[in-house]
Each structure stands twice: as C-alpha cells, then as structure tokens.
Wavefront OBJ file of the C-alpha trace (Angstrom):
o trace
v 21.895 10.302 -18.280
v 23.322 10.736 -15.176
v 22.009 13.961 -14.219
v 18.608 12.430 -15.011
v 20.026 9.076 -12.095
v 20.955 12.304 -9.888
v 17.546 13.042 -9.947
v 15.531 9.979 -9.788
v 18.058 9.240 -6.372
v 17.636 12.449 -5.048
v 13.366 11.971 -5.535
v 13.562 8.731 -4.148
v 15.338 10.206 -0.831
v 13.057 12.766 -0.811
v 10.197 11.055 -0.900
v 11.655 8.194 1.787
v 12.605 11.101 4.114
v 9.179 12.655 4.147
v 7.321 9.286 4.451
v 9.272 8.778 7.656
v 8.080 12.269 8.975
v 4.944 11.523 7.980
v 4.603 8.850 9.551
v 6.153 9.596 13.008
v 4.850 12.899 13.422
v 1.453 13.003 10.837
v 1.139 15.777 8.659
v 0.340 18.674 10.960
v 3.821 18.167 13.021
v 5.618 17.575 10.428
v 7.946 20.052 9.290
v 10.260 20.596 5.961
v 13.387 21.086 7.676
v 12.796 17.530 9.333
v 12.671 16.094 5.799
v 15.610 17.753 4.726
v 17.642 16.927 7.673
v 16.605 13.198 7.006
v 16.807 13.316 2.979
v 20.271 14.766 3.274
v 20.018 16.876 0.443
v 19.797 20.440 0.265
v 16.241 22.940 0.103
v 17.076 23.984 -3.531
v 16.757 19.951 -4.787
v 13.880 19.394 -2.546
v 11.784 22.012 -3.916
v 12.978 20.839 -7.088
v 10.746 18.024 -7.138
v 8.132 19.308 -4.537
v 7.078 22.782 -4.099
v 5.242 22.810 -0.579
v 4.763 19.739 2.254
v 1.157 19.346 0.564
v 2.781 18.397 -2.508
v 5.833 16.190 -0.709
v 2.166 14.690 0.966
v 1.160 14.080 -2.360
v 4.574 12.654 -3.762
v 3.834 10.265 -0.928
v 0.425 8.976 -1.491
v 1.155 8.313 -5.375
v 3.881 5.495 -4.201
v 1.378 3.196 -2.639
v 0.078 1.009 -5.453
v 3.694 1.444 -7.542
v 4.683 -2.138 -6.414
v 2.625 -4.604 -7.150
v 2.503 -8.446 -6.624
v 3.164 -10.915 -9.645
v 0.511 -11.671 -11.730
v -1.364 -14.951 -11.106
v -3.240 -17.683 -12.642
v -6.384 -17.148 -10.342
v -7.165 -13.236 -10.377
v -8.612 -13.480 -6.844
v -5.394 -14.485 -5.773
v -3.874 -11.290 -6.691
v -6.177 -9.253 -4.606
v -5.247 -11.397 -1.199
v -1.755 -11.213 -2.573
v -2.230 -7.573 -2.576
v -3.176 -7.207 0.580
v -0.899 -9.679 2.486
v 2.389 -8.085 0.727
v 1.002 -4.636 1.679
v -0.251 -6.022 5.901
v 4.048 -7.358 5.349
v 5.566 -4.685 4.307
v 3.662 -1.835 6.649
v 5.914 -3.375 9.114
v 8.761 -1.664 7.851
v 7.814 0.247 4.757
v 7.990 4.010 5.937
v 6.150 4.880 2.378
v 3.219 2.538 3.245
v 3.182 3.681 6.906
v 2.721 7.199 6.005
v 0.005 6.670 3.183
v -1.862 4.808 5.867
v -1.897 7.731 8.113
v -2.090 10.434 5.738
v -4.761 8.666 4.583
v -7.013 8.538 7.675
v -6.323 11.814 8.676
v -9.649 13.950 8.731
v -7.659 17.415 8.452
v -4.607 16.782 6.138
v -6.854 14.714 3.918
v -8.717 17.877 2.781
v -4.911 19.248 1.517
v -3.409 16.313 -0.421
v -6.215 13.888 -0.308
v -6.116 10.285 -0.122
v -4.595 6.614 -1.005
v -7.605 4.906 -0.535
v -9.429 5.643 -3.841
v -6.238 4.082 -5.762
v -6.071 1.129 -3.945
v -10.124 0.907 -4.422
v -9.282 1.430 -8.259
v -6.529 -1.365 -8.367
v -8.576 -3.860 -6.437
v -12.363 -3.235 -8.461
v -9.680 -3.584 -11.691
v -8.925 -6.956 -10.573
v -12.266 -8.137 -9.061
v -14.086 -7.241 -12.618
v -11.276 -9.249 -14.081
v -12.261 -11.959 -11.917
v -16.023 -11.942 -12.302
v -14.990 -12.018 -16.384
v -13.506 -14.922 -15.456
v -16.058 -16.415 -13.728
v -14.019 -16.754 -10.231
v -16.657 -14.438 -8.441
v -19.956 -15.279 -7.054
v -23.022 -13.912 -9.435
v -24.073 -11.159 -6.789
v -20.627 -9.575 -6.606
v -20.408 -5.473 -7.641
v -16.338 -4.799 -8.445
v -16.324 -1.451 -7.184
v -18.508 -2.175 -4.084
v -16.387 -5.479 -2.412
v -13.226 -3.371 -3.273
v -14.363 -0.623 -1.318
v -15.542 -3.017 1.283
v -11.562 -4.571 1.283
v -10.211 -1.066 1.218
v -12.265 -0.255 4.176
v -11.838 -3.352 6.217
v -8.466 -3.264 5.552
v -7.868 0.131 6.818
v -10.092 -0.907 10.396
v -7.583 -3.709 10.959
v -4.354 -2.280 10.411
v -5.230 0.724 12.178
v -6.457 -2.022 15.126
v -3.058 -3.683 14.838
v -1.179 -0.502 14.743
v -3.065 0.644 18.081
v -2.889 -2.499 19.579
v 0.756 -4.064 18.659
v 2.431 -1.702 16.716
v 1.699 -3.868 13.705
v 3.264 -6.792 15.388
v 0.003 -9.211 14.451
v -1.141 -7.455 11.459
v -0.549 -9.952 9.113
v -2.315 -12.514 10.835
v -5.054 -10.412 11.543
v -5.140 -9.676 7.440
v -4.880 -13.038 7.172
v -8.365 -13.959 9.104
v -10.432 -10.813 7.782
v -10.084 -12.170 4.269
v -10.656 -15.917 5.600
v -13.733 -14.336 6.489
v -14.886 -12.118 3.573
v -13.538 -14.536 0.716
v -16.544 -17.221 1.272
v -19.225 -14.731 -0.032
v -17.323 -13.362 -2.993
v -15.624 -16.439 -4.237
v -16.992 -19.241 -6.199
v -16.611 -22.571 -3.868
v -13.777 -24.142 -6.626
v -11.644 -20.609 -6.649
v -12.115 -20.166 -2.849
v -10.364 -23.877 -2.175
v -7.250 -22.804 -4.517
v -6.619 -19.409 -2.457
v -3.279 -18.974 -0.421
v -4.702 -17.136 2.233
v -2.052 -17.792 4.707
v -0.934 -15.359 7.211
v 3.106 -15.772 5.464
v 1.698 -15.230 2.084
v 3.033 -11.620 2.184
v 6.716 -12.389 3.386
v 6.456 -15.094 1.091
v 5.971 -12.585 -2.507
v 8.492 -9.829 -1.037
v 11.233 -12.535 -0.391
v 10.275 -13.900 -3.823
v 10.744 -10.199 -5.261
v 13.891 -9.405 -3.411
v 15.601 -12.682 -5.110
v 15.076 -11.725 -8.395
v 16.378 -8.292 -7.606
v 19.257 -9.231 -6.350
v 19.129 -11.747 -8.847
v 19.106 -9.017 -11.725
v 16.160 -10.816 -13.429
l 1 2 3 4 5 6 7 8 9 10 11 12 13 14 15 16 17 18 19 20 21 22 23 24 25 26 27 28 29 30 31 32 33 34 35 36 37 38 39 40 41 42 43 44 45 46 47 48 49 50 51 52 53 54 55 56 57 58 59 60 61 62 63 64 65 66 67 68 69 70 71 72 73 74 75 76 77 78 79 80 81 82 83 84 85 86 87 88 89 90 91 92 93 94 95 96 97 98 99 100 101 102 103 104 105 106 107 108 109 110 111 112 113 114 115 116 117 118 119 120 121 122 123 124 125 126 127 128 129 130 131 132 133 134 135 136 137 138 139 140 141 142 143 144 145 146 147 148 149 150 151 152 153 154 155 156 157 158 159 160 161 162 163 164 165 166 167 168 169 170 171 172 173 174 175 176 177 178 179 180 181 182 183 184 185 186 187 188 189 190 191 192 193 194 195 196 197 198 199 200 201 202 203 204 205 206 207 208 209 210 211 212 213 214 215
C-alpha cells in the first residue's frame, strides 16, 4: 500500500511539473530535464509513468475533465458550472493552463492530440441530459451547442490570456454564456441559472471546505 501512495505522489508531481513547463514554455521548448528539475524526482521514476514528453503531453491532457463540479438539480446549471470553475481555476491551475495551450497548438497537437474533444464529450453528455429533461429549447443538437461552448470558450480565454493574463476571464466567461444561454434554454430554466461571474470561486471554495473538511 504504500509503495502503490509512493507512486500515485510521485505521478501527481510528475504530471504538475510538466503542466508548468507546458505551460510556460509550450510543447516545442519544453524539455524533460526541466520537468525533472521541477518534479524533484529522479529520470528512472519519471519514465516510470511516462515514456517520452509526448506521452507526459498526454498524461497532461487526460487531467482536464478529472474534477468536476457537484451535481445539480437543473442539468444546465452544471454546464455553466463547468465552465465558470474551469475560467476560475485557469488562473492558477498549471494542469488547466497547459491543456489549454497544448490544446491550441497546431504542431504539438498532431503528437499527443487534444483536450477539446473530452470536454465536447462531457458537455453534449450533459446537454442530452438536459433536453431529456426538457430544460433545452426544441431546436437544440447536444453534440453541436457543446462544440459551439467548447469553441467559444477556447476564443475567450485565449482573448483574456492575450489581453490580461487571465485577469478578466471569468467575467468575460461570465457574459459569453449570458449571451449564448437565451437560445438554448427554455425561458423557466434560463431565469433559475447562476450565471454570475463568482460562480466559479464560489464551487472551488465550496470543494476546498469539504476537503479540508474530510467529507
């Protein structure tokens, strides 16, 4: 058992360590010795776990949609919780930070591929919940509005990471799904939606007191 906690800890740096490489340097720059020098551990236990930087890229990517939000009473609600606890934490989440720019890079993309179809899975998952529920409007296609989200997401925080190093991207979140909500939400789920620009900070701070809570 503790041999197997050795190496869950020593993934877990790993993976931490390369997300910050990745996403201060991109792909291309970065280097394995940089990862190891961060990780702290040594190039037999990184290889371990990951064979080649395409496969620590990898390792990366699959973290994105590992932490979800709560579940909710109004499945629409989980998608803009969703993406207001993912436009908080890209703020300071290296793991997030990377998987954004690994996944818009045109060259690296072709190695280890992408985040973007998993958070297009997760989202179309909940939307065709929804529309079973009857929260969505009639004309609504699961897989097509979460591809739509994905994508708008991605042009905002990329906008907010050019413009204020993330700084606004919450509020910027915030207005892009004030704006696409109206034509995918019937008019009595759209009125219940917390849609604020906190609603992120909001579910992590909820999450972090029931960790430390033990619950």
């Amino acid at each position: 058992m503790a041999q197997q906690e050795r190496a869950v800890r020593t993934r877990h740096a790993v993976i931490e360590a390369a997300a910050r490489v990745f996403a201060e340097h991109g792909y291309m720059a970065a280097t394995v010795a940089d990862i190891l020098k961060i990780a702290g551990v040594t190039k037999g236990a990184l290889y371990f776990h990951f064979d080649s930087k395409e496969a620590l890229a990898k390792g990366v990517l699959e973290e994105q949609t590992t932490r979800r939000p709560p579940p909710q009473e109004i499945k629409l609600q989980e998608l803009v919780d969703v993406a207001m606890s993912v436009a908080h934490r890209l703020r300071y989440d290296p793991v997030l930070r990377a998987g954004a720019r690994l996944s818009a890079d045109p060259i690296g993309r072709d190695h280890y591929g992408s985040a973007w179809s998993q958070w297009v899975g997760l989202l179309t998952d909940i939307l065709t919940e929804a529309q079973q529920r009857g929260e969505t409007l009639s004309h609504v296609v699961p897989r097509e509005i979460a591809e739509m989200v994905v994508g708008a997401f991605n042009g905002v925080q990329m906008y907010a990471q050019l413009e204020t190093n993330l700084q606004d991207v919450e509020h910027r979140v915030s207005l892009l799904l004030k704006s696409l909500l109206p034509s995918i939400a019937s008019p009595g789920v759209l009125l219940r939606l917390d849609v604020a620009a906190d609603r992120g900070a909001r579910l992590v701070a909820e999450e972090e007191d029931l960790v430390s809570a033990g619950v």
